[in-house]
Backbone atoms as SQL, in Angstrom:
CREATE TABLE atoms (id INTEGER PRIMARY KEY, chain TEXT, resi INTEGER, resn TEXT, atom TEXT, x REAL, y REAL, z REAL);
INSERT INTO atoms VALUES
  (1, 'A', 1, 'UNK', 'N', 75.857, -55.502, 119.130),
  (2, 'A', 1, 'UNK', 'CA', 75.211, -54.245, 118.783),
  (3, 'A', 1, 'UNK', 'C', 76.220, -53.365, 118.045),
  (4, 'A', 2, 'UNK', 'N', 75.655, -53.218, 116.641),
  (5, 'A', 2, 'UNK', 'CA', 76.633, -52.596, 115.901),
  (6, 'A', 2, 'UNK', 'C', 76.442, -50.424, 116.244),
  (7, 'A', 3, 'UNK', 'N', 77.066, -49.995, 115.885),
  (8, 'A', 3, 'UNK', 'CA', 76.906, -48.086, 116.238),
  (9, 'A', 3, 'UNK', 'C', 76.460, -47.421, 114.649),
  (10, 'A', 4, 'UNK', 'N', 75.887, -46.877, 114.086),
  (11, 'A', 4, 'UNK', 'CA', 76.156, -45.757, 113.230),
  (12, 'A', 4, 'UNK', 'C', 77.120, -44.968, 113.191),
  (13, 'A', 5, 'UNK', 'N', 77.801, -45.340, 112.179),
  (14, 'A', 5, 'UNK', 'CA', 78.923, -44.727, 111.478),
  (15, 'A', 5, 'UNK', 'C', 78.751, -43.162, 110.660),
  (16, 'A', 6, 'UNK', 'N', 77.081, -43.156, 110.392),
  (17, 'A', 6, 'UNK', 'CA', 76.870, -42.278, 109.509),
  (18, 'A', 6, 'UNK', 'C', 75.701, -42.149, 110.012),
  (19, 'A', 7, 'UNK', 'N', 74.902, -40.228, 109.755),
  (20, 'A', 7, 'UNK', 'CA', 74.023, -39.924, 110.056),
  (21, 'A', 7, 'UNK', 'C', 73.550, -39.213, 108.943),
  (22, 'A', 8, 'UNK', 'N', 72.287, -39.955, 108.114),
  (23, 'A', 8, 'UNK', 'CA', 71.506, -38.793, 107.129),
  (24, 'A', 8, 'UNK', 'C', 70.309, -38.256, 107.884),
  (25, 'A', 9, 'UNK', 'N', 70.121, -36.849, 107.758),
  (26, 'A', 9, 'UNK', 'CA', 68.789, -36.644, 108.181),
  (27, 'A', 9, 'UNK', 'C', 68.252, -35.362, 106.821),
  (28, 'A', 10, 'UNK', 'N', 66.949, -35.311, 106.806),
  (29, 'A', 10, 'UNK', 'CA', 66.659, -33.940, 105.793),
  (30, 'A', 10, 'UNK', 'C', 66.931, -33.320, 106.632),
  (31, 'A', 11, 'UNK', 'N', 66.979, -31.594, 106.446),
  (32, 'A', 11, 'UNK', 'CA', 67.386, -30.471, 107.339),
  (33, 'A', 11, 'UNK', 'C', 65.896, -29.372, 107.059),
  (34, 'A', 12, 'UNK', 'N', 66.031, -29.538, 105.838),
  (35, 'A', 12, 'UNK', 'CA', 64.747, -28.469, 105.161),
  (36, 'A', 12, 'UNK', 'C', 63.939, -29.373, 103.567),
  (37, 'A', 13, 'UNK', 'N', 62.301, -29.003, 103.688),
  (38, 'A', 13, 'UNK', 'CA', 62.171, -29.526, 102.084),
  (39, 'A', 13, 'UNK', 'C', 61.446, -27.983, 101.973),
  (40, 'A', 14, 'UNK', 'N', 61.740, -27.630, 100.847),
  (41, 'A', 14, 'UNK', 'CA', 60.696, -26.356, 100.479),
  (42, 'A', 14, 'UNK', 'C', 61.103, -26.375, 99.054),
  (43, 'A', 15, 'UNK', 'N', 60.400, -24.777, 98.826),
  (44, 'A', 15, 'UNK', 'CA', 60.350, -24.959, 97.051),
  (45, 'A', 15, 'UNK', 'C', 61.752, -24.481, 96.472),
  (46, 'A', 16, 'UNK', 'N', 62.947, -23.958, 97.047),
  (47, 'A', 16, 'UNK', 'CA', 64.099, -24.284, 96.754),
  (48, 'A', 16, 'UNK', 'C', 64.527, -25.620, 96.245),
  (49, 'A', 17, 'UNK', 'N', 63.956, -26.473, 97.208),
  (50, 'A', 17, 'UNK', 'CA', 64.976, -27.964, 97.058),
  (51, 'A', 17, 'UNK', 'C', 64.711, -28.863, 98.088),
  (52, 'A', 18, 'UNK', 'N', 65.776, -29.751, 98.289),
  (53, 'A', 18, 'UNK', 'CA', 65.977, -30.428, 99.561),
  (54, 'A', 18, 'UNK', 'C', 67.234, -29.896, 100.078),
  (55, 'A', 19, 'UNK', 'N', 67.055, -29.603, 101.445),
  (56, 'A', 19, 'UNK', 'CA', 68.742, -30.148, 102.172),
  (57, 'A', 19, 'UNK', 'C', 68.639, -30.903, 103.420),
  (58, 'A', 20, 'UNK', 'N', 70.045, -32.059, 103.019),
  (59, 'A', 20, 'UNK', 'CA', 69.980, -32.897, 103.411),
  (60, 'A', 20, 'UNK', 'C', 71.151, -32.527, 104.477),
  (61, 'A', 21, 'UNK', 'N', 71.579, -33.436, 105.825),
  (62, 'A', 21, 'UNK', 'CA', 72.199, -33.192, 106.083),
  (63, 'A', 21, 'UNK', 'C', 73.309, -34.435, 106.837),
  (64, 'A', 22, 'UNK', 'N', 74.517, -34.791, 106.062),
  (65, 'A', 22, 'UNK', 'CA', 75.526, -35.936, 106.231),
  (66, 'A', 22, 'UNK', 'C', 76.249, -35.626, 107.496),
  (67, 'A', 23, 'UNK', 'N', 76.397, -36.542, 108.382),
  (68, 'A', 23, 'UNK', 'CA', 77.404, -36.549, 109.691),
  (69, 'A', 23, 'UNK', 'C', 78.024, -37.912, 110.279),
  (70, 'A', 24, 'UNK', 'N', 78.959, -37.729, 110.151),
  (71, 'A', 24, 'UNK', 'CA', 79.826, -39.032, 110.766),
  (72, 'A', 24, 'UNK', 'C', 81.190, -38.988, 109.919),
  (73, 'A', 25, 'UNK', 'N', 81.059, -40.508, 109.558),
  (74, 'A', 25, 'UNK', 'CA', 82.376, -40.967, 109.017),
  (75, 'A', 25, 'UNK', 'C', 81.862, -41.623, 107.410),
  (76, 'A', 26, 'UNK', 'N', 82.265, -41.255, 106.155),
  (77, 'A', 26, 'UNK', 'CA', 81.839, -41.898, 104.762),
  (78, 'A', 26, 'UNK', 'C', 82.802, -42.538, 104.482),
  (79, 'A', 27, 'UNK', 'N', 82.637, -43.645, 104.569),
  (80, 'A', 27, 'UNK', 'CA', 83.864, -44.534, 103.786),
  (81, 'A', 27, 'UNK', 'C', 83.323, -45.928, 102.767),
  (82, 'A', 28, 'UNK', 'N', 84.179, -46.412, 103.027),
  (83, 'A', 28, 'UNK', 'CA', 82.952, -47.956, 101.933),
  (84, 'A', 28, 'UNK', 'C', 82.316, -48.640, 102.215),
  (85, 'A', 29, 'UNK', 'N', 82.469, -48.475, 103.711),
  (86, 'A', 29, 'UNK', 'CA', 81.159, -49.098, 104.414),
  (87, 'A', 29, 'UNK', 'C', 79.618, -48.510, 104.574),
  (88, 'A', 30, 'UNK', 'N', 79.799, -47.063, 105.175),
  (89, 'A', 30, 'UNK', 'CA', 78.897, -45.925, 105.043),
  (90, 'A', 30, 'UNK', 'C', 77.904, -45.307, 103.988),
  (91, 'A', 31, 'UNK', 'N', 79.348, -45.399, 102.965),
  (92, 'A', 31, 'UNK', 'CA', 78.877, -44.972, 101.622),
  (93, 'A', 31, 'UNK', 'C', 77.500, -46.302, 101.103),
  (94, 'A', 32, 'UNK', 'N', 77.695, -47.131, 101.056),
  (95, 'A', 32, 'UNK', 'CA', 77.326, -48.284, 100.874),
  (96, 'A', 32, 'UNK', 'C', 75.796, -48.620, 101.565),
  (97, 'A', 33, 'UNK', 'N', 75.896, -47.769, 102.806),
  (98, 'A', 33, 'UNK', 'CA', 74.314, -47.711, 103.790),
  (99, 'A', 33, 'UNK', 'C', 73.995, -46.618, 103.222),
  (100, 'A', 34, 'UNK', 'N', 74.150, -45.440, 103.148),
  (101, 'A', 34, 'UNK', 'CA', 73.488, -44.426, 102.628),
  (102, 'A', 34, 'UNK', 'C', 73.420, -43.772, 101.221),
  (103, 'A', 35, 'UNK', 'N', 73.896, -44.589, 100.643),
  (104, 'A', 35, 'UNK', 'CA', 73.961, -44.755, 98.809),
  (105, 'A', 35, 'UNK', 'C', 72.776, -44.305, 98.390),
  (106, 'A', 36, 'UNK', 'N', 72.066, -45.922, 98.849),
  (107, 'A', 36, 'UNK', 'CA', 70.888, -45.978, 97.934),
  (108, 'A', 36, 'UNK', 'C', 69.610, -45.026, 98.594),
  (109, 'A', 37, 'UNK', 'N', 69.436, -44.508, 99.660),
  (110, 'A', 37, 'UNK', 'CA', 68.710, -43.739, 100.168),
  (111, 'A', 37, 'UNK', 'C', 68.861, -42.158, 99.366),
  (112, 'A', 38, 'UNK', 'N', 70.353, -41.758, 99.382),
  (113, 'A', 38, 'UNK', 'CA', 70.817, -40.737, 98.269),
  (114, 'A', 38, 'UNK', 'C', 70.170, -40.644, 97.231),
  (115, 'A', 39, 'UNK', 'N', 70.273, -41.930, 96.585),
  (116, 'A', 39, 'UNK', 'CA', 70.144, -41.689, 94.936),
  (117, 'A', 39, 'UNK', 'C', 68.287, -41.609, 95.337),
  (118, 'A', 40, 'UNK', 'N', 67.666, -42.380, 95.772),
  (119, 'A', 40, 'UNK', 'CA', 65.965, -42.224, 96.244),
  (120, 'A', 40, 'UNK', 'C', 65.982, -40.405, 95.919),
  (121, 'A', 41, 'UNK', 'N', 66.936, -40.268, 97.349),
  (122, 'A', 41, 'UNK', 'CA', 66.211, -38.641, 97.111),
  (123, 'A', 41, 'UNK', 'C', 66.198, -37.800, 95.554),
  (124, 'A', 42, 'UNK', 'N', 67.391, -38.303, 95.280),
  (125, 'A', 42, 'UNK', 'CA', 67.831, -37.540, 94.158),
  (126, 'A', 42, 'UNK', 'C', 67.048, -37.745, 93.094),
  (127, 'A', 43, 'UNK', 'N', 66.200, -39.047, 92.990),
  (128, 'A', 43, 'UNK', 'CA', 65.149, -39.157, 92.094),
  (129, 'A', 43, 'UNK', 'C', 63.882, -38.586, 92.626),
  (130, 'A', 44, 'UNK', 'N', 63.895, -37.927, 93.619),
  (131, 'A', 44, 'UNK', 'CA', 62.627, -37.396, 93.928),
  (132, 'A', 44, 'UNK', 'C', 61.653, -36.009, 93.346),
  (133, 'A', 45, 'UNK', 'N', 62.381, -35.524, 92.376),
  (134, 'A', 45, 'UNK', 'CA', 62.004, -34.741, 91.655),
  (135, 'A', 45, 'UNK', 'C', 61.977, -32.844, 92.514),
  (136, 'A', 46, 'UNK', 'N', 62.741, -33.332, 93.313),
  (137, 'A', 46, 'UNK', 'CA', 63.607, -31.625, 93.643),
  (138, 'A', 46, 'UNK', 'C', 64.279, -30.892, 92.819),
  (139, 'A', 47, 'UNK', 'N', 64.035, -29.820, 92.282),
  (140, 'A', 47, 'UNK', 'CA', 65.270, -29.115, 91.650),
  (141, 'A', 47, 'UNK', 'C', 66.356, -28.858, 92.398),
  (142, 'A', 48, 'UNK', 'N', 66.583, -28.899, 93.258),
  (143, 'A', 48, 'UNK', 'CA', 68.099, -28.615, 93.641),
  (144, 'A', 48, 'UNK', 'C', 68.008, -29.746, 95.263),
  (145, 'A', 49, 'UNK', 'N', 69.601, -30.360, 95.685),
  (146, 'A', 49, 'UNK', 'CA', 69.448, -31.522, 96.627),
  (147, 'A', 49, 'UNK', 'C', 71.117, -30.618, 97.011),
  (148, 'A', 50, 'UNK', 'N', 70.673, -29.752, 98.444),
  (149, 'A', 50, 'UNK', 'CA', 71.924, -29.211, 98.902),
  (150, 'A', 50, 'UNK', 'C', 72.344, -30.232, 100.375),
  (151, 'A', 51, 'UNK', 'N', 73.653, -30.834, 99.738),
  (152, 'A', 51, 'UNK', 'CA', 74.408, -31.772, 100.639),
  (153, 'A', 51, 'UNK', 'C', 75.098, -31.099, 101.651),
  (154, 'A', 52, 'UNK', 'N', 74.680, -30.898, 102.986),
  (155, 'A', 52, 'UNK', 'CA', 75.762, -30.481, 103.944),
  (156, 'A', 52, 'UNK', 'C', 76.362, -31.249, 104.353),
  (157, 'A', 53, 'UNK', 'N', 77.897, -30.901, 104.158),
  (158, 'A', 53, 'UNK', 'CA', 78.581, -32.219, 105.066),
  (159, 'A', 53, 'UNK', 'C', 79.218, -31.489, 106.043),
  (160, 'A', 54, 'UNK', 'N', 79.721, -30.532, 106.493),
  (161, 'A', 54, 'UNK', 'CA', 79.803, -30.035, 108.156),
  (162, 'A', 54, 'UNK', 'C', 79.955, -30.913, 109.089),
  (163, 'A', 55, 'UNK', 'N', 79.499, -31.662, 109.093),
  (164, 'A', 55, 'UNK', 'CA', 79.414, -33.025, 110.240),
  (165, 'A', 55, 'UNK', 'C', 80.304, -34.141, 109.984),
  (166, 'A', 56, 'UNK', 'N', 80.714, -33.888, 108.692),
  (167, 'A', 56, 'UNK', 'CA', 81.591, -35.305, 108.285),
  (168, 'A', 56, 'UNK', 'C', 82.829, -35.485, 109.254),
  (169, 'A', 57, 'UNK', 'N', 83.703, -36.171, 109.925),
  (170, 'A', 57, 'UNK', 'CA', 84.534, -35.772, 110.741),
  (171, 'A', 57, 'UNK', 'C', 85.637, -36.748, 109.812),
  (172, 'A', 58, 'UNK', 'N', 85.474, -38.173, 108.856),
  (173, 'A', 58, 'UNK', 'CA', 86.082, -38.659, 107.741),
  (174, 'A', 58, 'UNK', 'C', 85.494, -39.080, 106.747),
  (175, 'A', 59, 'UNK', 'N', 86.137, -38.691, 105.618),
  (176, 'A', 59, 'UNK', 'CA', 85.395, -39.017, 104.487),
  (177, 'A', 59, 'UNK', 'C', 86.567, -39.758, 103.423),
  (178, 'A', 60, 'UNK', 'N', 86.615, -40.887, 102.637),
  (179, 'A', 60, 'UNK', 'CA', 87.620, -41.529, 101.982),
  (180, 'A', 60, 'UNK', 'C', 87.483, -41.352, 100.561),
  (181, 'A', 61, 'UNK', 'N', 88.644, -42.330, 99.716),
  (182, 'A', 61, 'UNK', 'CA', 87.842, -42.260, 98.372),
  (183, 'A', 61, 'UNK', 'C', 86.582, -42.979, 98.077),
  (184, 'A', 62, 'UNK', 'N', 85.881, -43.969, 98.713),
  (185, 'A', 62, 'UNK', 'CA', 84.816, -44.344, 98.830),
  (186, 'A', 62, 'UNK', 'C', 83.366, -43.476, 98.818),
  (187, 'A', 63, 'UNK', 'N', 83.598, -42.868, 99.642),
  (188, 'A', 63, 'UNK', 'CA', 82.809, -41.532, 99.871),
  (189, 'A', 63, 'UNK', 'C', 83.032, -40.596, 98.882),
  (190, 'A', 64, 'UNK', 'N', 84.335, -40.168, 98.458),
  (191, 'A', 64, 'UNK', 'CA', 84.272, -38.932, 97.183),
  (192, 'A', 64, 'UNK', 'C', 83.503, -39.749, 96.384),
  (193, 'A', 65, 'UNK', 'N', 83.813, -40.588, 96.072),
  (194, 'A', 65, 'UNK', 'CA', 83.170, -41.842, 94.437),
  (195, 'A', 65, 'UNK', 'C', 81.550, -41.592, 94.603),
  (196, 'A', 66, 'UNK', 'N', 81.185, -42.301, 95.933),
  (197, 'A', 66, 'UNK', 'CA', 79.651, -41.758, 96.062),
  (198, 'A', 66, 'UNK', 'C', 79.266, -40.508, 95.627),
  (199, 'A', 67, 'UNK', 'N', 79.748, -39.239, 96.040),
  (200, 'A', 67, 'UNK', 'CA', 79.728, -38.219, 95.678),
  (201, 'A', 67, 'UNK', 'C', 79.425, -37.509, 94.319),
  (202, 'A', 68, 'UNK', 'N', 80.278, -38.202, 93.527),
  (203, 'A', 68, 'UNK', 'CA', 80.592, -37.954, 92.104),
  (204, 'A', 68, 'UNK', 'C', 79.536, -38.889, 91.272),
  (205, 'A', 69, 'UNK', 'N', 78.973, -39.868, 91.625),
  (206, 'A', 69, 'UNK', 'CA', 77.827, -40.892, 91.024),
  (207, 'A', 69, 'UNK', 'C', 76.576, -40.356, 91.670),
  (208, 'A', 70, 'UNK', 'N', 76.587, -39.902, 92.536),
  (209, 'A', 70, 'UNK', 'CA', 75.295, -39.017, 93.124),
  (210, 'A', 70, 'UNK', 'C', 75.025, -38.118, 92.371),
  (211, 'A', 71, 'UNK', 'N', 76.070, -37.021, 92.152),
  (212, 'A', 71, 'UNK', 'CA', 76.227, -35.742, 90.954),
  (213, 'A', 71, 'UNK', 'C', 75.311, -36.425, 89.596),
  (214, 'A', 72, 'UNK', 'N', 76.256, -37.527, 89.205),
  (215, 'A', 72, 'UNK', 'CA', 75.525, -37.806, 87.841),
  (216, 'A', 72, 'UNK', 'C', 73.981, -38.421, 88.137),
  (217, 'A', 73, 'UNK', 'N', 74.174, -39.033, 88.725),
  (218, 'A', 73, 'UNK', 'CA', 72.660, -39.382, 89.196),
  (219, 'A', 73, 'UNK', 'C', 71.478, -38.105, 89.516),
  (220, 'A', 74, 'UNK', 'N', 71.983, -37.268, 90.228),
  (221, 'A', 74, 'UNK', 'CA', 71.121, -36.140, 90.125),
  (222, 'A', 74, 'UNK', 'C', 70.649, -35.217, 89.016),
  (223, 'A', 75, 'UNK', 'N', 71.959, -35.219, 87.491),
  (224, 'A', 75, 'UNK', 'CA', 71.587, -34.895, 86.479),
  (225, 'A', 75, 'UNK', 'C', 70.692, -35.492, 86.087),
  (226, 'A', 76, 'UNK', 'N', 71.422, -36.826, 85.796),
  (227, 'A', 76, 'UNK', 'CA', 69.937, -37.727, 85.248),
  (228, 'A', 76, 'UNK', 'C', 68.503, -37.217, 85.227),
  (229, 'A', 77, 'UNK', 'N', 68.365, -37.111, 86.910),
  (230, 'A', 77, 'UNK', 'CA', 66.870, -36.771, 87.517),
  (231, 'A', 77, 'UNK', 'C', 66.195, -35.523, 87.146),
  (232, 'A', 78, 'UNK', 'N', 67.580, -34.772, 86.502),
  (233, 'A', 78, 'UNK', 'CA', 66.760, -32.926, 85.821),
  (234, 'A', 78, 'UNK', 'C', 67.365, -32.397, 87.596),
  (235, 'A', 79, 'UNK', 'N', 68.160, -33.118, 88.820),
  (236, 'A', 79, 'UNK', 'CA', 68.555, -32.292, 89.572),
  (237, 'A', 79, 'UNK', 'C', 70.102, -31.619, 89.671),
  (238, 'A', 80, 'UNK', 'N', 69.969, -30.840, 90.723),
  (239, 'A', 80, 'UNK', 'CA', 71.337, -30.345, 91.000),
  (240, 'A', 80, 'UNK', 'C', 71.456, -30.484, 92.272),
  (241, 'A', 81, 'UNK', 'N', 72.929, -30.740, 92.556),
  (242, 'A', 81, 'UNK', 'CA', 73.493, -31.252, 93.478),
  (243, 'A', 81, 'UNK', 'C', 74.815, -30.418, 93.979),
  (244, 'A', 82, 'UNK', 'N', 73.965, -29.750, 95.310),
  (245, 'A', 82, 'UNK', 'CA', 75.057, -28.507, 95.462),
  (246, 'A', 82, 'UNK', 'C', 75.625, -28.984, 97.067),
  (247, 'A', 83, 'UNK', 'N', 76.841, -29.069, 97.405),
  (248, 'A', 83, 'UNK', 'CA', 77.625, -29.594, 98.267),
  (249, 'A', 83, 'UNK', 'C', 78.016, -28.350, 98.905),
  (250, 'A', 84, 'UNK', 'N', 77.931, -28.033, 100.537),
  (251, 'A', 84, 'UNK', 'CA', 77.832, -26.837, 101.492),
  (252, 'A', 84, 'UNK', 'C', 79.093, -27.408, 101.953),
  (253, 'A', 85, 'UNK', 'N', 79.119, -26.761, 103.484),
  (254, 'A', 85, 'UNK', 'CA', 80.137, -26.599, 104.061),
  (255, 'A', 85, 'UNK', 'C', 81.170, -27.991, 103.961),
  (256, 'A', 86, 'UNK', 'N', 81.817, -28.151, 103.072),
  (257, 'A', 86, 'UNK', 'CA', 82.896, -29.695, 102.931),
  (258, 'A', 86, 'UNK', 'C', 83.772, -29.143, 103.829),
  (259, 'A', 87, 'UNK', 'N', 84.194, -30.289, 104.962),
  (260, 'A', 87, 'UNK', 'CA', 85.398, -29.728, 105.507),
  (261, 'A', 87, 'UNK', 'C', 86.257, -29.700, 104.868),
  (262, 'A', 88, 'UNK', 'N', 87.682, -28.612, 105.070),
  (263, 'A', 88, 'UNK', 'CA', 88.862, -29.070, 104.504),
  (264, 'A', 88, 'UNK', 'C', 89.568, -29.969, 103.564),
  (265, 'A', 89, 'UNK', 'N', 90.159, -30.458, 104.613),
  (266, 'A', 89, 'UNK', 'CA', 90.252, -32.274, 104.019),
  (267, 'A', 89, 'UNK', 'C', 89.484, -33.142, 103.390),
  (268, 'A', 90, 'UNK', 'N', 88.323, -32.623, 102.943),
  (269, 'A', 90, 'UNK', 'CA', 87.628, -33.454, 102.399),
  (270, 'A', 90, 'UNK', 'C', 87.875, -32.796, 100.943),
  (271, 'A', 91, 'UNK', 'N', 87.486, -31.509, 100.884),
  (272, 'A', 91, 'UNK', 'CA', 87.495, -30.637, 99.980),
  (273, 'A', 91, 'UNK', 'C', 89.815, -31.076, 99.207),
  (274, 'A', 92, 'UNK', 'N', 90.763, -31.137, 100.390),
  (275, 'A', 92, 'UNK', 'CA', 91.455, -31.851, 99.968),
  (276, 'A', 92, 'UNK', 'C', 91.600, -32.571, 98.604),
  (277, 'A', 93, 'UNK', 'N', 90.984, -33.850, 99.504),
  (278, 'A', 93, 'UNK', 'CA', 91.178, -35.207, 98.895),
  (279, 'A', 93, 'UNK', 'C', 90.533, -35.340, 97.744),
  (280, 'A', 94, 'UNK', 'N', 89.172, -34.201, 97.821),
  (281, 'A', 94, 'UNK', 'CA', 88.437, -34.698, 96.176),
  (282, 'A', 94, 'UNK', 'C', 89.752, -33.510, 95.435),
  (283, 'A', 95, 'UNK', 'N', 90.234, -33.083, 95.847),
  (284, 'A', 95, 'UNK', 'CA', 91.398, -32.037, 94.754),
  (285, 'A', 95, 'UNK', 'C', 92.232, -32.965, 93.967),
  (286, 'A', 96, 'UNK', 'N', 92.770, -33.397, 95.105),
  (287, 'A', 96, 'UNK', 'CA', 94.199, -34.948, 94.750),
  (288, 'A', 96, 'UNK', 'C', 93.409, -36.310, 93.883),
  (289, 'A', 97, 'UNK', 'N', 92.181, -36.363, 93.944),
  (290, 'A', 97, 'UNK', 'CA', 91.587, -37.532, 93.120),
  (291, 'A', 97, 'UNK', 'C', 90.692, -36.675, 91.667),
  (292, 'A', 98, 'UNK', 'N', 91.313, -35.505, 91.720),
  (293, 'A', 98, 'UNK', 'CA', 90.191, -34.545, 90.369),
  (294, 'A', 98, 'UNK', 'C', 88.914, -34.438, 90.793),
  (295, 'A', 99, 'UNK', 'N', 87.987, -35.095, 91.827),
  (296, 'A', 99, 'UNK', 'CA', 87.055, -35.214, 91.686),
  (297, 'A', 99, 'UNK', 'C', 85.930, -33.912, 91.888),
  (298, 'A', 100, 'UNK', 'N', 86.781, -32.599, 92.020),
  (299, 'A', 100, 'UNK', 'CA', 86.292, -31.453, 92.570),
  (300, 'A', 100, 'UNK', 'C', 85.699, -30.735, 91.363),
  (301, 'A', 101, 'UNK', 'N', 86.102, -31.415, 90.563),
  (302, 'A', 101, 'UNK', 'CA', 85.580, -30.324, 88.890),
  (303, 'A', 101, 'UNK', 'C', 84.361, -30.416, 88.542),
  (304, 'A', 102, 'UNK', 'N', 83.941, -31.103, 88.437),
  (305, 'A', 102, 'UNK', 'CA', 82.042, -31.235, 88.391),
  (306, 'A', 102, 'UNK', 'C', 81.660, -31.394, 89.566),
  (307, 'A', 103, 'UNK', 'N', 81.945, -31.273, 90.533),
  (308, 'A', 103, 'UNK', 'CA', 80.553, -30.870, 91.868),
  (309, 'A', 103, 'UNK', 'C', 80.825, -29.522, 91.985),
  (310, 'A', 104, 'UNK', 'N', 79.750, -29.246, 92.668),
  (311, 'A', 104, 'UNK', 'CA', 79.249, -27.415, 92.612),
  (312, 'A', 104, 'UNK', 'C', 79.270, -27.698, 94.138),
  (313, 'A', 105, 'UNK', 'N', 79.702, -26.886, 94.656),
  (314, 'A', 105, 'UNK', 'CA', 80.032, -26.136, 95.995),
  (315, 'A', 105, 'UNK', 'C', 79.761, -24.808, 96.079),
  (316, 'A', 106, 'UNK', 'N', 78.684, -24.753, 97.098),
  (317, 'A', 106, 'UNK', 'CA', 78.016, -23.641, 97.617),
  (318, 'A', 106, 'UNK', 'C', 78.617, -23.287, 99.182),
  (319, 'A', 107, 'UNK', 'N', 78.313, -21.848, 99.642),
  (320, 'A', 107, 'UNK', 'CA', 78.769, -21.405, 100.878),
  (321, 'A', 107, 'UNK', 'C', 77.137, -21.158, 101.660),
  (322, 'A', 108, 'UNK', 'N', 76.912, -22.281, 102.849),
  (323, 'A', 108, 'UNK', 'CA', 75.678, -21.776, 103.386),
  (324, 'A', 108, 'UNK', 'C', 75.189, -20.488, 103.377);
């Protein structure tokens, strides 16, 4: 019996958007289960898809990468892709890999 590593759930759908809400651990395993469910939403024709990660307790470069292909993927779709409370260290690591310059970060 394997555990969940990662928890997606929606939080809210209304005429804002979606928010979704990420908890656990994102790495290349994680990233990899909840990828393609991501990009689903992101083609779902929301104008705006607000990612809370608050819950993340680790996130790797695996997980930033998702992150950043989600972003473009949400353009694609005519969406936006606004990233809430990033912990710290997460907010970190996408600094040290550049990856912080095109995602939009919002304050709940």
């Amino acid at each position: 019996m394997t555990t969940a590593l990662i928890d997606l759930k929606t939080v809210a759908r209304d005429d804002r958007g979606l928010r979704i809400a990420l908890a656990g651990e994102l790495d290349f395993y994680t990233a990899g289960q909840v990828g393609p469910r991501l990009r689903e939403l992101a083609g779902s024709g929301h104008r705006n898809i607000v990612l809370d990660l608050c819950g993340l307790a680790f996130c790797d470069s695996a997980g930033i990468d998702l992150l950043t292909r989600l972003d473009r993927h949400c353009r694609v779709a005519g969406t936006r892709l606004l990233l809430c409370d990033v912990p710290p260290l997460v907010v970190k690591s996408m600094r040290v890999l550049s990856a912080d310059h095109g995602l939009k970060f919002v304050v709940s």
